[in-house]
DRENKETI-537482 format. One line per 5 residues: number of its first residue (from 0); for each residue z, x, y of C-alpha. Coordinates in steps of 0.02 Angstrom, whole numbers. Layout:
<sites>
NUM> Z:X:Y | ... .
</sites>
This chain:
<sites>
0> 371:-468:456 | 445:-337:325 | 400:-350:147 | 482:-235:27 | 433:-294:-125 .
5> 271:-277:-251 | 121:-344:-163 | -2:-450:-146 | 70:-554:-22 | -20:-664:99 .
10> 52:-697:292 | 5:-756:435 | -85:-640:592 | 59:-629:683 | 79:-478:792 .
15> 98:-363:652 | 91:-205:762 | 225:-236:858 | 347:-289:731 | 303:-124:643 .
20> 321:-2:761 | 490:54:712 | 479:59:523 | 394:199:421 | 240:260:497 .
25> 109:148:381 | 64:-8:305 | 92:-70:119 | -125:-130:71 | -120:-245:-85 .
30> -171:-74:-199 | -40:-18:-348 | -50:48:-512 | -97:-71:-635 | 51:-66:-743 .
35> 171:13:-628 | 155:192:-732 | 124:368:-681 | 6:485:-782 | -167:391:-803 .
40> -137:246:-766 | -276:185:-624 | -224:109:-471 | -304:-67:-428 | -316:-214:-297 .
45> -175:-346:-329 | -263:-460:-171 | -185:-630:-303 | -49:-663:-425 | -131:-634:-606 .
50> -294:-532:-517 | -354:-364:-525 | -497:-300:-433 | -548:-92:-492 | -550:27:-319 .
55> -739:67:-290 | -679:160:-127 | -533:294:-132 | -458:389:38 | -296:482:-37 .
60> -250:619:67 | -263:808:-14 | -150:808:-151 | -119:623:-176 | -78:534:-249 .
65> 60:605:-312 | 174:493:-411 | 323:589:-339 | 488:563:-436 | 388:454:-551 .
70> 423:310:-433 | 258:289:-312 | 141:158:-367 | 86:69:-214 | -50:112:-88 .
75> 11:153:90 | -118:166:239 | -43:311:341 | -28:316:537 | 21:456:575 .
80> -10:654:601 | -116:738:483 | -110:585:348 | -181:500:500 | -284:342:407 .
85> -266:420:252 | -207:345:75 | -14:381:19 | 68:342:-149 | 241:276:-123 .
90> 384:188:-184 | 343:-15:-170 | 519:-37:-128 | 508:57:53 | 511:-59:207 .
95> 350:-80:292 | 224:-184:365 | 91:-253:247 | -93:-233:315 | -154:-429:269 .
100> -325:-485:238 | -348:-671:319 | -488:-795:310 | -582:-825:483 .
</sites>
């Protein structure tokens, strides 16, 4: 399943990985600035509609995030080369896989 738009979004445990595997290397995590603003303004956890939860844990790689173009305010779990498992900021409109927490 692709989801191109703001997050959070909840779906099922379907097989993620393999639907992924030819979009961009990474997966959209429910993090985003909190008003959709470069500059200052803090990124947060979006996990439900009308929630926000502060980041206690950060894992940008060097010289993120960046805000680049003034258009990247969503959290992107790299997977690839030297961003390997690192934290991106891009734009929320990109295609790519969302990295979902369920309830077991």
């Amino acid at each position: 399943m692709l989801l191109t738009k703001y997050f959070p979004y909840r779906v099922d445990a379907g097989s993620l990985s393999s639907a992924c595997t030819s979009v961009i290397n990474g997966y959209w995590t429910s993090g985003q600035r909190r008003n959709l603003q470069c500059g200052n303004d803090p990124f947060v956890w979006k996990n439900y509609p009308g929630t926000e939860v502060a980041l206690t844990y950060t894992n940008w790689f060097r010289a993120e995030p960046s805000c680049s173009s003034g258009s990247e305010h969503c959290i992107q779990l790299t997977t690839t080369g030297s961003h390997d498992e690192r934290w991106n900021d891009a734009r929320c409109g990109q295609s790519m896989c969302a990295m979902c927490e369920m309830d077991l």
